[in-house]
Legacy VTK file of the C-alpha trace (Angstrom):
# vtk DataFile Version 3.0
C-alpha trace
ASCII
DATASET POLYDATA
POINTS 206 float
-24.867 -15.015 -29.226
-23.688 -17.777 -26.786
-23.969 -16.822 -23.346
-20.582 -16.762 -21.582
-19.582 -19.541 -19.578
-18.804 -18.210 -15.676
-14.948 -18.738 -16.479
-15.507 -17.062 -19.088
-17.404 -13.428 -17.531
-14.668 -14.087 -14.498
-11.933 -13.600 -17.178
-13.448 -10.788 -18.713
-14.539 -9.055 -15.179
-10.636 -9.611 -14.444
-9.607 -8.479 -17.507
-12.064 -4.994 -16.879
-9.842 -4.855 -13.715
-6.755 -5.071 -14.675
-7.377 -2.215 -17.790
-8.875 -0.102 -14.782
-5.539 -0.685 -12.896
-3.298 0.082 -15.097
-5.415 3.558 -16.554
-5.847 5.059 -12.909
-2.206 4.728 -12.261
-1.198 6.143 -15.762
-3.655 9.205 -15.672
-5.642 9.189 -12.420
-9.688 8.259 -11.323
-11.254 11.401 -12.349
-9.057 11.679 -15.817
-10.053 7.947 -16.675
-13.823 7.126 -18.408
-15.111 3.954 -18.386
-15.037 4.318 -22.618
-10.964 4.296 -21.744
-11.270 1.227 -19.465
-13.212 -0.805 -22.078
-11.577 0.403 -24.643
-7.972 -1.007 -23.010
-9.525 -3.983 -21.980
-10.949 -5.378 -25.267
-14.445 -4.931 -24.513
-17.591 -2.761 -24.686
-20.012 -0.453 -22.073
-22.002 -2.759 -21.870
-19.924 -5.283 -20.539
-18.123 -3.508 -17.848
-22.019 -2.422 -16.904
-22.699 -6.458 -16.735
-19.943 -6.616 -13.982
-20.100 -3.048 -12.402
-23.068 -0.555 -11.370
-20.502 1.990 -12.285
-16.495 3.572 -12.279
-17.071 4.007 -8.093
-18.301 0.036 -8.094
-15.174 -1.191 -9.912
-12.547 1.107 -8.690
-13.760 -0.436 -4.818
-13.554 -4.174 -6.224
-10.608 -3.401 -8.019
-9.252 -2.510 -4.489
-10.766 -5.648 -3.003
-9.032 -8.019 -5.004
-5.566 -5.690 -4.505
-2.785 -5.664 -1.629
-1.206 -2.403 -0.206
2.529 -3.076 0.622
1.909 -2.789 4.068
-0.984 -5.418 3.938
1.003 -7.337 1.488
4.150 -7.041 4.375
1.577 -7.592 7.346
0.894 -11.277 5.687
5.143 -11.831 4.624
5.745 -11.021 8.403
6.363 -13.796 11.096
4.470 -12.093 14.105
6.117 -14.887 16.652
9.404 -13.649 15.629
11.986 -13.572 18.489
12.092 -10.428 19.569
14.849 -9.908 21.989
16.143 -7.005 19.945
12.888 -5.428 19.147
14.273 -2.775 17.360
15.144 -4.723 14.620
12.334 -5.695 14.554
10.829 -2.950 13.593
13.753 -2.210 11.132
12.874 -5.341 9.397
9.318 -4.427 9.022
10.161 -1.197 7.285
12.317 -2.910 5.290
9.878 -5.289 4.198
7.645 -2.510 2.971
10.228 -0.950 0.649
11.131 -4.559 -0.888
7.539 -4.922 -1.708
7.174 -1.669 -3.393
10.432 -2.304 -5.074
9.792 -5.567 -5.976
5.785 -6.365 -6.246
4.603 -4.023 -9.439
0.689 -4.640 -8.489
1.287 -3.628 -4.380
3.239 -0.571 -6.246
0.862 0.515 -8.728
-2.147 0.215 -5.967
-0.165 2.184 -3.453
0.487 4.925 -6.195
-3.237 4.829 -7.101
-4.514 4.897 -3.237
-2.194 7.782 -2.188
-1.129 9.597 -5.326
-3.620 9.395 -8.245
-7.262 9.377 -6.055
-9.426 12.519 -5.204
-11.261 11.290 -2.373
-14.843 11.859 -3.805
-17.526 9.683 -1.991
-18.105 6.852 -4.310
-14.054 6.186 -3.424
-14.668 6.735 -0.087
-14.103 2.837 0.867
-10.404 2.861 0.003
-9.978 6.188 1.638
-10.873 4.379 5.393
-9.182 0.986 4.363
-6.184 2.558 3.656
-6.447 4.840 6.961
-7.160 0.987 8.391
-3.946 -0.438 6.847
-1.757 2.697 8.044
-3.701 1.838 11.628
-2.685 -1.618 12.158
0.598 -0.670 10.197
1.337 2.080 13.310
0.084 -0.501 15.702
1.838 -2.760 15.330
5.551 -0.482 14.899
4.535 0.888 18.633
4.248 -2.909 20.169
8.414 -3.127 18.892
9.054 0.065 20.281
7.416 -0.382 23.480
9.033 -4.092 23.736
12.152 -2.084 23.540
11.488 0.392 25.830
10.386 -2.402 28.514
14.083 -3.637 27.754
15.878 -0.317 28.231
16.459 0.378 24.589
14.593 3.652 23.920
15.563 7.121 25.413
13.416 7.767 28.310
12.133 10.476 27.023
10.713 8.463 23.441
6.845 8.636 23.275
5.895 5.042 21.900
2.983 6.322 19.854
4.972 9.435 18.353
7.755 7.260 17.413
5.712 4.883 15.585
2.972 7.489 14.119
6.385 9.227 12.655
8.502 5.914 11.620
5.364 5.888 9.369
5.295 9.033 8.130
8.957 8.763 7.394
8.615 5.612 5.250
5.506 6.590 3.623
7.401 9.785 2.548
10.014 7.854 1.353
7.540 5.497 -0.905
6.069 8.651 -2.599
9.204 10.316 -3.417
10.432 7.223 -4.307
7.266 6.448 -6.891
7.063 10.519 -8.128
10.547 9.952 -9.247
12.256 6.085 -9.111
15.786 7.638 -10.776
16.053 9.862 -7.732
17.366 7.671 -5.290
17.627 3.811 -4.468
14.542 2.940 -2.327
15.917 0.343 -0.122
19.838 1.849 0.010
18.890 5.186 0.733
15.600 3.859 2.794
17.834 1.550 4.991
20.213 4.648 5.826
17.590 7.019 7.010
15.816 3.975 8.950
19.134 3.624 10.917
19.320 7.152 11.795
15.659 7.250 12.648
16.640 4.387 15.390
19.882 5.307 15.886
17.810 8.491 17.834
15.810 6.215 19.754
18.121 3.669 21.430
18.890 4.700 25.192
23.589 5.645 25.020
LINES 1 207
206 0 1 2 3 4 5 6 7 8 9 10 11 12 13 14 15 16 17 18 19 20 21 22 23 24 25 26 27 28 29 30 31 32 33 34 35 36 37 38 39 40 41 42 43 44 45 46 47 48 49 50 51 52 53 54 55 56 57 58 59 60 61 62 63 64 65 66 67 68 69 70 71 72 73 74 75 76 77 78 79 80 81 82 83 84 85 86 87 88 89 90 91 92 93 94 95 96 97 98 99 100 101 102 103 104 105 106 107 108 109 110 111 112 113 114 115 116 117 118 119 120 121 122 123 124 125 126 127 128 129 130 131 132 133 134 135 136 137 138 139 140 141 142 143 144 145 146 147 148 149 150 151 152 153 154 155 156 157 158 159 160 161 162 163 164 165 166 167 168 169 170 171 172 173 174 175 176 177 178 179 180 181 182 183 184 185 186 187 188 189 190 191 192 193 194 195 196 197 198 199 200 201 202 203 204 205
């Protein structure tokens, strides 16, 4: 047999990766054998051996190649915005991360797969700290708004920076997984954009 040209074991190594994908977010890591993953993707064992030492090898490059929504946002995000209103700011970050999940099926699916559909066993462990890196520089960066707006008088004196931001987080992270568990349930950016206002309506200084 001809040996495969490097286009040719880059398509099928993508190929391997997108079957993987699409399996872990339909029934979960643990649930899904590499038999199922080279079964969906057209090939044998073997091959997805060629490519990967084994499922904990390709479920971390199948991560490396992939964008969370907030990574995804991070990049979409002009960080020399003008920011004499600060808090919107912010507002339009969060916003940015529930048009991506709405709108990007691939950020969606790995965002379902990272936080819904993993059991954090060691040979995962890698996606387990990069996503507690995203949500990191994700926090970060809502407490430099929020403490841009408290330099300008716009938070309550009595807002923590760091709480704010560690719980604007939570809130829209919450809001994702409900969101994902159930699409039907509610509008993701309607119903996201209402409870974002309240969340800063009870920050801004009367």
């Amino acid at each position: 047999m001809a040996r495969k040209t490097k286009a040719e074991a880059a398509a099928t190594r993508d190929s391997i990766l997108d079957a993987a994908e699409r399996l872990f977010a339909q029934q979960g890591v643990s649930r899904t054998t590499l038999q199922h993953i080279a079964t969906a993707a057209g090939v044998t064992r073997g091959a997805i051996y060629w490519h990967f030492l084994d499922k904990g090898a390709l479920f971390n490059a199948m991560f490396d190649r992939a964008k969370l929504p907030m990574d995804e946002a991070m990049q979409q995000l002009d960080h020399e915005r003008d920011v004499k209103d600060p808090l919107q700011c912010l507002r339009d970050d969060m916003m940015t991360v529930l048009r991506i999940v709405v709108e990007d099926e691939k950020a969606r699916r790995v965002f379902e797969i990272a936080t819904l559909k993993t059991e954090f066993i060691d040979e995962v462990d890698s996606v387990r700290a990069r996503r507690r890196e995203s949500i990191g520089l994700w926090q970060e960066r809502m407490e430099g708004h929020l403490k841009q707006a408290k330099e300008k008088g716009m938070l309550r004196p009595d807002v923590g920076t760091l709480a704010a931001a560690q719980g604007g987080w939570i809130m829209v992270d919450g809001l994702i997984r409900n969101w994902i568990f159930e699409p039907t349930m509610f509008d993701l950016r309607e119903l996201g954009g209402t409870v974002i206002d309240t969340y800063l309506a009870g920050l801004r200084a009367s």
